[in-house]
Backbone bond lengths (Angstrom), bond angles and torsions (degrees), N, CA, C in turn:
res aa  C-N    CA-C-N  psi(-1)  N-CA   C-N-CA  omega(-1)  CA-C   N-CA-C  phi
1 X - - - 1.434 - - 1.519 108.01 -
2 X 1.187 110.62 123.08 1.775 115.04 -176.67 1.783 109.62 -113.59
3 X 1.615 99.44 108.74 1.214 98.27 179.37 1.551 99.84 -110.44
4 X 1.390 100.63 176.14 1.676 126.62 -161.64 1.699 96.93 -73.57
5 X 1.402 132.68 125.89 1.585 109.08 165.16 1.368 104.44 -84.29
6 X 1.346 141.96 26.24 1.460 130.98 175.12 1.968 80.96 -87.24
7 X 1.441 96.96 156.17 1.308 111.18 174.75 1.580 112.38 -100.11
8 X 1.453 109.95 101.61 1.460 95.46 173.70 1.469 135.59 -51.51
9 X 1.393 106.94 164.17 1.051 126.49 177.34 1.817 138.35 -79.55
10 X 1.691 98.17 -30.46 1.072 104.44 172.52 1.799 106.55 -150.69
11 X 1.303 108.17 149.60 1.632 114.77 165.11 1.950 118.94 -8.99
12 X 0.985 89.26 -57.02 1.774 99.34 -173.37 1.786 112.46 -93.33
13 X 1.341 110.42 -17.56 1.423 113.18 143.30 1.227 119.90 -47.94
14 X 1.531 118.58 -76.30 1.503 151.16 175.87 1.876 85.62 -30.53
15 X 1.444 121.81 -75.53 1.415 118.27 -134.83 1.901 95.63 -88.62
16 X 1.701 115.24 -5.37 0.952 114.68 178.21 1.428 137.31 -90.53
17 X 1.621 95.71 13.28 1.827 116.35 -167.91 1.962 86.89 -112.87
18 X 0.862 111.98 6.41 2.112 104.77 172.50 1.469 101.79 -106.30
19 X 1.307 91.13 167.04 1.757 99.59 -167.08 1.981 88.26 -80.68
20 X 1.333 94.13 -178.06 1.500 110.01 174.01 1.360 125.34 -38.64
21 X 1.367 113.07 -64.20 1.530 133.40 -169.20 2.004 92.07 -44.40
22 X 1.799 85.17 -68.60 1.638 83.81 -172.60 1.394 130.25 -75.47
23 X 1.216 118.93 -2.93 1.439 101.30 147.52 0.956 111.80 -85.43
24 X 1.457 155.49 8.77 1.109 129.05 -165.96 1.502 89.68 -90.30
25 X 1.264 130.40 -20.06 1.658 152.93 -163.39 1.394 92.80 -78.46
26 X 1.071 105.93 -63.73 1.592 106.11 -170.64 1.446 141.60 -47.93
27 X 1.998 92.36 -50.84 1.250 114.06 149.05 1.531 125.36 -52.58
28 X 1.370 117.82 -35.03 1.681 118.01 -179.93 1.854 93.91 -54.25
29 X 1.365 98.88 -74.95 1.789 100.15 178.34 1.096 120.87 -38.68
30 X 1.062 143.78 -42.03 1.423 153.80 -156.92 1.334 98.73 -90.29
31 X 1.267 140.47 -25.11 1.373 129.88 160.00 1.354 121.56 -93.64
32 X 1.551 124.60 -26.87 1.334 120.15 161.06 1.926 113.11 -50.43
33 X 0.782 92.91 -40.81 1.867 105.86 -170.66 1.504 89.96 -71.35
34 X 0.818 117.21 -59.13 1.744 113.47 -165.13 1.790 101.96 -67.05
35 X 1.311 128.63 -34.26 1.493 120.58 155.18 1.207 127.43 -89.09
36 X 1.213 135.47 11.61 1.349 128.80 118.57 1.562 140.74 -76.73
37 X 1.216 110.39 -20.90 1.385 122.33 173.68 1.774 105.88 -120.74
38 X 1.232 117.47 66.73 1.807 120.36 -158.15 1.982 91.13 -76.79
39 X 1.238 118.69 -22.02 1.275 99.51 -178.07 1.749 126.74 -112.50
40 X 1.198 89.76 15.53 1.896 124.16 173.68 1.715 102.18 -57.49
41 X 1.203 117.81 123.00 1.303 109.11 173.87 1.297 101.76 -104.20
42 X 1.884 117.90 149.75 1.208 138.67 -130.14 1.438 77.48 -129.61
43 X 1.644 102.31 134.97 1.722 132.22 179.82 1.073 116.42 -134.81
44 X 1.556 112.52 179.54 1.237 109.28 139.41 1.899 98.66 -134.17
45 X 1.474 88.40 132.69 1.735 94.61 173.33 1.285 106.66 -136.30
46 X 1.847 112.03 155.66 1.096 94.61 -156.39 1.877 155.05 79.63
47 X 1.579 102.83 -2.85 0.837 110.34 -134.69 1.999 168.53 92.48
48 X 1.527 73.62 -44.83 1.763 106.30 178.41 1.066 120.49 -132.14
49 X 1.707 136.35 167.44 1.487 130.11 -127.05 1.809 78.45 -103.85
50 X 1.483 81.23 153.03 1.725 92.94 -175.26 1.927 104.16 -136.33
51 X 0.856 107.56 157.96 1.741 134.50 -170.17 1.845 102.28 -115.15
52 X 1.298 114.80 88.90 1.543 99.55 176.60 1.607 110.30 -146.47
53 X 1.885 94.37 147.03 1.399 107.04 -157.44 1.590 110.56 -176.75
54 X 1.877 97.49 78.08 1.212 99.67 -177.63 1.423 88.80 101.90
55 X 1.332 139.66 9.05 1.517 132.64 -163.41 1.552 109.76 107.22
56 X 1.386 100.69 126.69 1.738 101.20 157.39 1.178 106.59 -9.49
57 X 1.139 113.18 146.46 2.013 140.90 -161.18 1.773 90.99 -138.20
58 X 1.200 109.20 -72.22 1.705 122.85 -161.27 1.514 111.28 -152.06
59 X 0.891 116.38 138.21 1.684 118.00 139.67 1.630 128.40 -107.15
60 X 1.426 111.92 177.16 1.382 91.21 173.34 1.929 88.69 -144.63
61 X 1.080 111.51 -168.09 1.120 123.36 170.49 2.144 126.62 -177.97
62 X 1.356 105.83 138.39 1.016 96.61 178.16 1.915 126.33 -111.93
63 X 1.427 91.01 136.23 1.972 102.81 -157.13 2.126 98.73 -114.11
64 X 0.883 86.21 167.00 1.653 88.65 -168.25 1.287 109.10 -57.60
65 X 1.658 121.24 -30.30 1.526 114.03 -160.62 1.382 96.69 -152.91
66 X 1.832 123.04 37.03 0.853 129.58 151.24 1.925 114.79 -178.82
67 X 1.137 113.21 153.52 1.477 130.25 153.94 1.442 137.73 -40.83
68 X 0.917 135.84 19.50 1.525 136.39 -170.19 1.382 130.60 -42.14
69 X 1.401 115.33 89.41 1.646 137.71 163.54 1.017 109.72 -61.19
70 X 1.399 104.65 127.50 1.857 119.40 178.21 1.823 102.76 -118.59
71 X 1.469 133.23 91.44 1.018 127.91 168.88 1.620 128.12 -94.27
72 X 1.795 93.96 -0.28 1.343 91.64 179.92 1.607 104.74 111.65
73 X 1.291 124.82 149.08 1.548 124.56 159.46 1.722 108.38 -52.31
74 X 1.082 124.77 -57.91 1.293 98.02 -171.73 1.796 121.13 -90.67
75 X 1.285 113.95 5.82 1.297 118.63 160.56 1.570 102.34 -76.78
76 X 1.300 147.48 -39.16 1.339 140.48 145.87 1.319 121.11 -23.79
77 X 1.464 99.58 -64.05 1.192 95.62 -154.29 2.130 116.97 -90.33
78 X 1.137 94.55 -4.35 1.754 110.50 174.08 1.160 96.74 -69.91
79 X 1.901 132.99 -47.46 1.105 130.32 -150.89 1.716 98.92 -111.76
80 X 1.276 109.84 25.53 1.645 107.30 -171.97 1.586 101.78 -52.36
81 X 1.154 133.66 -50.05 1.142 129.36 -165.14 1.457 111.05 -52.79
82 X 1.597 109.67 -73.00 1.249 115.10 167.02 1.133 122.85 -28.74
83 X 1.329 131.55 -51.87 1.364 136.62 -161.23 1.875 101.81 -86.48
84 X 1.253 121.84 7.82 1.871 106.10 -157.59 1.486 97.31 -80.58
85 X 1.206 118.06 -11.01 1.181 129.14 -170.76 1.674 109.35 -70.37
86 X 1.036 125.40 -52.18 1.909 126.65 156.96 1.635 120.84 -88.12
87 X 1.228 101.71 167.60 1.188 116.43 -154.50 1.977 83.07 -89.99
88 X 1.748 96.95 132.31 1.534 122.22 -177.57 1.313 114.18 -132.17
89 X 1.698 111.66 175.83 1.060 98.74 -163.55 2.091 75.92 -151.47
90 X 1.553 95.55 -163.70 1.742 79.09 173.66 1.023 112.97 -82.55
91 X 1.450 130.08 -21.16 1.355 113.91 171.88 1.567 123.26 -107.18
92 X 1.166 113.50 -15.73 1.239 128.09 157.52 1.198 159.77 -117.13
93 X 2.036 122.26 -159.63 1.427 97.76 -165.20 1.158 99.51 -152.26
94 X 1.537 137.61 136.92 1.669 121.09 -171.68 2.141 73.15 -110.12
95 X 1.763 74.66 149.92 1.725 105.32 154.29 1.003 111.84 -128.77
96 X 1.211 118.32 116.04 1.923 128.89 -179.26 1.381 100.30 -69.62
97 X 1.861 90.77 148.08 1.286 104.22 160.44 1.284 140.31 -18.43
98 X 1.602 95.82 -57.16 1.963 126.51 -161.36 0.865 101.46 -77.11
99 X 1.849 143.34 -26.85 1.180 147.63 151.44 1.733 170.03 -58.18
100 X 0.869 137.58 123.34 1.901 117.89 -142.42 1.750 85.60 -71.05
101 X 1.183 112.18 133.65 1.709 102.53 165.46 1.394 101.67 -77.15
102 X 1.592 88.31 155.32 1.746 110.05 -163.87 2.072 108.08 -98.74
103 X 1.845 91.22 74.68 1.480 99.43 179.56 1.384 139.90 -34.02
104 X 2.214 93.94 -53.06 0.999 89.86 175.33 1.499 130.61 -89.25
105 X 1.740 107.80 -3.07 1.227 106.89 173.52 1.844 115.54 -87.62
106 X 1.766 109.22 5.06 1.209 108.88 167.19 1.782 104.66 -88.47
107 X 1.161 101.71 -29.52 1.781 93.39 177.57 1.447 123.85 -71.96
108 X 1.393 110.82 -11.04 1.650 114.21 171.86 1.521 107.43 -95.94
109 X 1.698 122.84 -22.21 1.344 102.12 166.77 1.642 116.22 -74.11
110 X 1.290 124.63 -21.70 1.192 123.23 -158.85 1.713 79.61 -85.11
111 X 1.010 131.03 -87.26 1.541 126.60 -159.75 1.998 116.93 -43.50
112 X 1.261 89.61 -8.77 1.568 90.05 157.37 1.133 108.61 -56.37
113 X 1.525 101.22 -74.04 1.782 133.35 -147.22 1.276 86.17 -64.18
114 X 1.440 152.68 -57.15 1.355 142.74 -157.31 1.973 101.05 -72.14
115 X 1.139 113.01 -46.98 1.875 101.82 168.93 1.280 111.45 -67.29
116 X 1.482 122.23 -39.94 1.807 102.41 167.97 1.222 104.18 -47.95
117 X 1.204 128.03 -61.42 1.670 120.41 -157.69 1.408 110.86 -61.11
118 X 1.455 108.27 -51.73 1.679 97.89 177.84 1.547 128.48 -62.11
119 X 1.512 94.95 -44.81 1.811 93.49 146.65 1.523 134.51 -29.47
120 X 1.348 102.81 -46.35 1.393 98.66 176.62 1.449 128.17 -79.80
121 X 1.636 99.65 -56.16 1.557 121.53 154.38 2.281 103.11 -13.31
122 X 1.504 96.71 -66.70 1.770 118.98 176.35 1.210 97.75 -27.31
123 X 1.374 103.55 -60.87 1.903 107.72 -139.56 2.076 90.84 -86.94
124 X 1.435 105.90 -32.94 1.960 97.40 178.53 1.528 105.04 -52.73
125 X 1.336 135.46 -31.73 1.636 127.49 -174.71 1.590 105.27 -87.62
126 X 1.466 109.75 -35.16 1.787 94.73 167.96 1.504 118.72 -76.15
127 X 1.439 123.93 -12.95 1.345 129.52 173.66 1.338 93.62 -60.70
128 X 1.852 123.70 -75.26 1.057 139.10 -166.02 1.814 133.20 -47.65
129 X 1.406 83.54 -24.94 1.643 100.36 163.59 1.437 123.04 -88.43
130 X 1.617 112.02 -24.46 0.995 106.78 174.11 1.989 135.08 -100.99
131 X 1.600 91.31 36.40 0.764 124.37 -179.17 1.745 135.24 -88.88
């Protein structure tokens, strides 16, 4: 797979330098995430397309012979079970090629990660007041 080393600029830049198959992958994710997280503004950080709102939410990324979800150590690790099934890391998760990606279990990690964040985001102005 031969991608561009210029660093894109936007999401559909990013997902428009992979052959067919994998965007077609990409795009599946990239709209689950965006209807679970509908008010997440869409990047690229890092390099690769990012989900952020209140702080990084997700990334994703596309690799020759797999999908790579970035939800974070504890988006891993809430869903360890779910996830033991692909190959992880602490913050992440490959979905192979050969495999259906797991939508709806990507739409319950992402809507975690977006109430952690606002949760937290919450609790920095009651810290800050109570100061």
């Amino acid at each position: 797979m031969k991608k561009s080393t210029a660093t894109p600029k936007t999401i559909d830049e990013y997902i428009a330098a992979f052959p067919r198959e994998v965007r077609a992958r990409l795009k599946q994710l990239r709209k689950v995430i965006r209807e679970a997280a509908p008010g997440a503004e869409e990047r690229i950080s890092y390099r690769i397309p990012t989900f952020s709102l209140c702080g990084n939410v997700v990334h994703f990324a596309g690799y020759e012979r797999h999908v790579g979800f970035y939800p974070g150590p504890s988006g891993v690790k809430k869903f360890a079970r779910e996830l033991s099934v692909y190959a992880s890391a602490k913050g992440s998760v490959q979905f192979p090629h050969d495999r259906p990606l797991p939508l709806d279990l990507v739409r319950k990690i992402v809507q975690f990660r977006l109430e952690e964040n606002l949760a937290k985001y919450a609790n920095r102005g009651k810290k800050a007041r109570a100061t």
